[in-house]
Structures are given as C-alpha cells and as structure tokens.
SEGU-772593 format. One line per 5 residues: for each residue x, y, z of C-alpha. Coordinates in steps of 0.001 Angstrom, whole numbers, m for minus. Each point is the difference from the previous one (the first is absolute). Layout:
BEGIN
X,Y,Z; ...
% end
This chain:
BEGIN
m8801,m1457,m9024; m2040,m829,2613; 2178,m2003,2491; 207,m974,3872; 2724,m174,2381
663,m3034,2862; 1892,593,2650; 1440,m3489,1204; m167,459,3324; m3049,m3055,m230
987,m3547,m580; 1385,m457,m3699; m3112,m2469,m681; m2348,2776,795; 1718,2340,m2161
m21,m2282,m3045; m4227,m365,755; m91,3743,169; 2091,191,m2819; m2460,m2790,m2356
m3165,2219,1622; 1604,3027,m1432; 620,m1188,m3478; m3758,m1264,m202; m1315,2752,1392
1467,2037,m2998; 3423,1981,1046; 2362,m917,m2461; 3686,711,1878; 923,m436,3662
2390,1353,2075; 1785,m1352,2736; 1539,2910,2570; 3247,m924,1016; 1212,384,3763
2692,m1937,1403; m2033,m1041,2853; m3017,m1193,m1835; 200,m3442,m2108; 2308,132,m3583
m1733,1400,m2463; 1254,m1789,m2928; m814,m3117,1583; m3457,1048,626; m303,1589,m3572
1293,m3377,m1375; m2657,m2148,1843; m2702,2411,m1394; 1213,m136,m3427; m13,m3759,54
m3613,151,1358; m1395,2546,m2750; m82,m105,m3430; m295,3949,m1751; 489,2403,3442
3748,2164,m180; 2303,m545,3075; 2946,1996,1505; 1686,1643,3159; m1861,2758,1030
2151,2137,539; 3370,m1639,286; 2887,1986,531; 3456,245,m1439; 1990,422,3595
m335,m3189,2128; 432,m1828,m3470; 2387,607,m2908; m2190,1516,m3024; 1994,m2576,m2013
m807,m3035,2194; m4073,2086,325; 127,m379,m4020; 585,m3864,250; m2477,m351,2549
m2434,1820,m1913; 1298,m1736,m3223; m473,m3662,1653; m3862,962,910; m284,881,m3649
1074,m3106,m1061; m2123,m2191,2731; m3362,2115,m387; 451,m548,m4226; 392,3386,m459
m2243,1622,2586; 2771,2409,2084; m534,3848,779; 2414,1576,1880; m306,2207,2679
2632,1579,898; 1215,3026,2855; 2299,1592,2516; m1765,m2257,3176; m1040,1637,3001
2754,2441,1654; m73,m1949,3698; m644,m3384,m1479; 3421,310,m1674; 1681,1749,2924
m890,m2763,2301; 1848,m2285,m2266; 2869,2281,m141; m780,1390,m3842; 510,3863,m842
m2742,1097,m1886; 2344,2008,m1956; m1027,1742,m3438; m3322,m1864,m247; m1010,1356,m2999
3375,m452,m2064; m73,m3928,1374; m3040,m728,m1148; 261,769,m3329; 3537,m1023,m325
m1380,m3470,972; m3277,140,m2622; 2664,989,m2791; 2284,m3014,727; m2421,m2234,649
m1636,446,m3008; 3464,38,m2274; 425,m3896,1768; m3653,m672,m930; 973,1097,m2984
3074,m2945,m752; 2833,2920,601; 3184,238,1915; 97,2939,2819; 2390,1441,1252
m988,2606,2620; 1403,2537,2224; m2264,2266,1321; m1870,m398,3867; 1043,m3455,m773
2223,m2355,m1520; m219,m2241,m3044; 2965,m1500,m1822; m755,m2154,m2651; m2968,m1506,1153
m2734,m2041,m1942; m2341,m2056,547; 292,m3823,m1511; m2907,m559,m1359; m3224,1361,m1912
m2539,2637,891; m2988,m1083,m1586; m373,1933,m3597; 3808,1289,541; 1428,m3071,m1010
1204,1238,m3175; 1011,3278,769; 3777,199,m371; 2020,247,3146; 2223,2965,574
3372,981,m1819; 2021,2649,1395; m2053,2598,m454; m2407,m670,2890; 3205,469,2577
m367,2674,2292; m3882,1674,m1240; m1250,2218,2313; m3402,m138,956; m1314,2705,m2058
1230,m725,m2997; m2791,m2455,m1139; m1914,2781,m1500; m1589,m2701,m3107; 150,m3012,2115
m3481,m1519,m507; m2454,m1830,2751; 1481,m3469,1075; m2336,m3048,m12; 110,242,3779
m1759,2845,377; 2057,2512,2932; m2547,2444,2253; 1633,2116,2793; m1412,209,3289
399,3669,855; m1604,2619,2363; 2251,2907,m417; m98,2440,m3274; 3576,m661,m1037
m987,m4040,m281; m3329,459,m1792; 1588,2297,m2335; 2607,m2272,m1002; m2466,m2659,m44
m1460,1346,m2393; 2940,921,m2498; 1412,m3261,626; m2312,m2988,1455; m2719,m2267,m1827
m2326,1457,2657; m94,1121,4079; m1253,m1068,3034; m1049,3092,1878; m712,m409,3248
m2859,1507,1489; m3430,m316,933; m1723,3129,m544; m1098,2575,m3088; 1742,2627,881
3288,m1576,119; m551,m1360,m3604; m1368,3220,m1016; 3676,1515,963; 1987,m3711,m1365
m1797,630,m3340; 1762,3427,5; 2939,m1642,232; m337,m2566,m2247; m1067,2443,m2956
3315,1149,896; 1837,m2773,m750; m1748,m1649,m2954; 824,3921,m1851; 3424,m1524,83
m718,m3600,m941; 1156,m1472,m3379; m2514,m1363,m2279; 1659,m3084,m354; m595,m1052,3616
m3847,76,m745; m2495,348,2141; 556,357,3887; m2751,m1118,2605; m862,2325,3122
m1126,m2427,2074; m1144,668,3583; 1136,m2463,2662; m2541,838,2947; m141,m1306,3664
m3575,m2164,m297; m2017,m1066,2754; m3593,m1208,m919; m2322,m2159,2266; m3722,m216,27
203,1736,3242; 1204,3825,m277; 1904,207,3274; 1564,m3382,m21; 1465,956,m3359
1035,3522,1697; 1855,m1823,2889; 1910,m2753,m2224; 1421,3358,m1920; 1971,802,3468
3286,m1766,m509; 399,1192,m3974; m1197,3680,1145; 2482,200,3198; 3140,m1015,m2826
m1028,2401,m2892; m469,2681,2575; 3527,m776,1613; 1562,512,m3080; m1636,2469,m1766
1814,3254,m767; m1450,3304,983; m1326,1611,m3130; m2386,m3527,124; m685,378,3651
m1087,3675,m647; m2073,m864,m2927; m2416,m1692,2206; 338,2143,3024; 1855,m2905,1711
1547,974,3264; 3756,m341,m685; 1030,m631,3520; m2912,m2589,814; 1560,m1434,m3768
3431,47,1450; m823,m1654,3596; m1323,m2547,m1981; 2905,m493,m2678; 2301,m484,3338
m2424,m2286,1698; 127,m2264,m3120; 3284,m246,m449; 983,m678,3770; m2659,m2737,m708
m2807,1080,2427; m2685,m713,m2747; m2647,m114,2271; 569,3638,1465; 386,743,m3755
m3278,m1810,m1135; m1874,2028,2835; 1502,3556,m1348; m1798,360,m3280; m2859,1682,154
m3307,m239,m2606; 1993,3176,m2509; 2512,m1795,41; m2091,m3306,m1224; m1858,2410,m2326
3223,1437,m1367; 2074,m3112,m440; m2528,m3125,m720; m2934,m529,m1945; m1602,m1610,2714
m3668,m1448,547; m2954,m1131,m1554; m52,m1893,m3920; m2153,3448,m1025; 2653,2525,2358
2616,m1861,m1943; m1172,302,m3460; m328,3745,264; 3192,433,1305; 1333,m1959,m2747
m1860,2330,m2655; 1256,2594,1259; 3573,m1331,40; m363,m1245,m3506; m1025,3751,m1135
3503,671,m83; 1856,m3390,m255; m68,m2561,m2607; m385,m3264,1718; m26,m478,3537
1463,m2762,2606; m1831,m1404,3301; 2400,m63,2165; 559,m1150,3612; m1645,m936,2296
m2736,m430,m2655; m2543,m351,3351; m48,m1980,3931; m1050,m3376,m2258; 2571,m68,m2904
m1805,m2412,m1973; m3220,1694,642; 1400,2646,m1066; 1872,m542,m3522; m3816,m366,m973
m1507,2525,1168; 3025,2532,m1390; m920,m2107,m3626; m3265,1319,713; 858,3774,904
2213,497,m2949; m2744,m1369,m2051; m2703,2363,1457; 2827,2779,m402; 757,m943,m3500
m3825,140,m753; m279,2951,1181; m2895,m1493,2387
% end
C-alpha cells in the first residue's frame, strides 16, 4: 500500500482536489481521520471516490464508541457500494480525551475493536449476528449486498452468540479491515486477526520495536487469513522549505505527544512532564500554548518532517521494517503542495535514491 490520509478540517472541495492529486500522483488508498470536530469523513471519502477512478477510500481510523460497530459496518458497507468496490477500513479505539469529552468510556479498547472487525465482517459477509459482548447485537443484518458477498448465505442459528475469537478459519473479507494501533496488545492482535495495521508512528525505532510485535502476532495467525500488511501510518510534513515544513508539524506533534504513553515517550528521551503539560493544554483547548510546547525532539521523534530528500530517507528507513507506508497529516503548511511532493519522497524512498 502506499496511501495518504486527509484530515477534513479544509473545505470538502479542496479535499476532493487533494484527493484526485493523490490518485495521479500514484498512492493507491486514502484515508480520511475521523474527529468529531473536523468535517464527516464519509462524506468527504464519498466526494473523492466519485472524483477518482482506481485510488481505495476509508475512515482512517474510525472508531467503534461514538458509533455502533453495527451501524460503522453499514457506513463502511454503503462507501463500498458508492466507490464500486474501492472501501478499506480503518478501524480503532479513538483517542482517550476525544471520547471523554463526548462522554464515551474508553473501556476495554482492545476487546471492542475486534469485537466490532468480527461482526462487521460476519454482516459483510450476508449473516445474521447476534452479539453480546462490549456491545450489543440482536438479530441484526444488513438489507442489502456487500459487493462479492452477495451470494454468501446469510446466517442460521449457528452464528447466535460467537464470541470474538472464535473465527479462527474465517478468511479476509473483500473490504479489507487494518487496525490503527500504537500499543503492543493492538498490534499483536492485529496481526493474528486484521487484513493489515496502521501503526502509528513516525520514526525507525518505534517500527523497529512494532515489528517485534507484529512477528508476534502473525506466529499465531491462521493461514487462511493470508497475508497481513504492516503498514506505517506516519505524521508527514514536506515543503520545499525545511523549516516551514518543521513548523506546520507543530499541531500533529503537540497531539501525538499528549497522548503518548510512557514506554514511547522514553524511547525518544521525551520529557514526560513537558509531554504531559502539553496533553492537558490540548485537551482544555489552549492549542496555541500547546503548539508552542514541542520542541525540535519532539518533531524529530514524532514527524517525518522537512525537505522532499529529508523525507525520502526517513521513509526508507521506515519502510526497512514496515511493508507499505501511509503519509499522513498534515502532509506539509501547503496541503496540495504537499500530496506531491510526499508522491515524490516515497518515490525517492522506494528507489532507494
């Protein structure tokens, strides 16, 4: 894969031009990240489908609180249908104080997310759930076709009540599930269970310690689910100009570093209570403070941020440990500019120039 994500905090005819740019430029899926106070993402990933011809769409990373996995599966479904057969779905627990300002617990993250991959892809599928596990299903369907599952028989009995783990021959769906996961837990069920995962992070040394994991969790993965895609899904910030690219990586940098747990803060020599003043600053919603925090290790640790040639050898040295990679936000301080110039890094990266 070698994908890109919008954020759709721009105007939704901007996004679908970024999105046609991206798709001629040569990625070939796009995400788009999914924050309640950003722009819909499915309508955004509609528009873009409707304005491309060949390039995947899908949340990036939606997540199975603030919606019902089963009404997330229609959604995700209905894209399917509209894009002719061009959905990915990203799926994951959401960000911890995004959810508690909206009054979600964050509770079991791991067990919800793969309790809603599992169901959504028996309704995918043509079956009948019934679930009961961090959420409820009873008897719900949905009423018409997925795509290439159109044939497949719905559910008898039988399918009542499956826990999540029992799927261990279910085979990849024709919408194609990666998890978005940081922690070791998530990647390692990714990797048993998902089509592929989104790992978050920007630097080699975390996906020198996610590979770890995910050798992990592929020892337990059945052969029938065939092959599973690590794909890195990096904070991006190119520009022709090195520190402009550097200072558009503020806002991304400030919320990774907010958020990320201590093991990751340590790995980089991150200063946990400068990490945690921020965290609190963004989520009292003092972004500017928050923006001003993050210092250059922190850029270095958590963005691949700066020139088309700084980017591409990031980027190689990502891709020495993942399988495909993802330029995400905020792709650089001229977004358009900017989907080609990441085209370009991953192509120098990919070269090996």
């Amino acid at each position: 894969m070698r994908g890109i994500e919008l954020t759709p905090e721009h105007p939704i005819a901007d996004l679908v031009e970024i999105g046609e740019t991206a798709e001629e430029e040569g990625f070939d899926t796009l995400f788009s990240s999914c924050h309640y106070n950003n722009r819909d993402p499915f309508v955004v990933l509609d528009r873009v489908a409707a304005a491309t011809d060949e390039i995947r769409v899908g949340p990036g990373v939606a997540n199975p609180y603030e919606t019902h996995p089963v009404t997330l599966a229609s959604r995700v479904a209905t894209l399917h249908e509209t894009s002719d057969g061009r959905a990915v779905c990203g799926l994951g627990a959401g960000d911890r104080s995004t959810l508690r300002n909206l009054g979600y617990d964050r509770d079991r993250p791991l067990r919800r997310v793969l309790e809603a991959m599992k169901v959504s892809q028996k309704l995918w599928a043509g079956e009948r759930v019934d679930h009961e596990g961090t959420f409820t299903a009873t008897d719900a369907s949905l009423n018409y076709a997925v795509g290439a599952s159109a044939d497949a028989p719905t559910a008898s009995d039988e399918t009542g009540g499956d826990s999540a783990d029992a799927d261990e021959t279910d085979k990849p769906g024709e919408i194609p599930v990666y998890v978005g996961a940081q922690g070791p837990h998530m990647i390692r069920m990714s990797a048993k269970h998902a089509d592929g995962v989104l790992v978050n992070a920007s630097h080699p040394k975390d996906f020198a310690w996610a590979d770890e994991q995910v050798e992990k969790g592929l020892a337990d993965r059945p052969e029938s689910r065939g092959d599973f895609d690590f794909a890195a899904y990096a904070s991006v910030s190119v520009a022709e100009d090195e520190t402009a690219a550097r200072e558009a990586a503020r806002p991304p940098v400030a919320f990774i570093v907010g958020g990320a747990a201590p093991p990751v803060l340590d790995r980089h020599g991150i200063d946990s209570e400068r990490a945690k003043e921020i965290g609190e600053r963004v989520e009292s919603g003092d972004f500017s403070a928050a923006f001003e925090a993050v210092t250059p290790e922190m850029i270095d640790a958590f963005c691949i941020a700066g020139t088309v040639e700084t980017a591409a050898d990031r980027i190689a040295d990502v891709l020495s440990y993942a399988d495909s990679f993802v330029a995400g936000s905020p792709l650089g301080p001229d977004p358009k500019e900017a989907v080609s110039l990441a085209g370009a890094a991953c192509d120098r990266a990919i070269r090996g120039e």
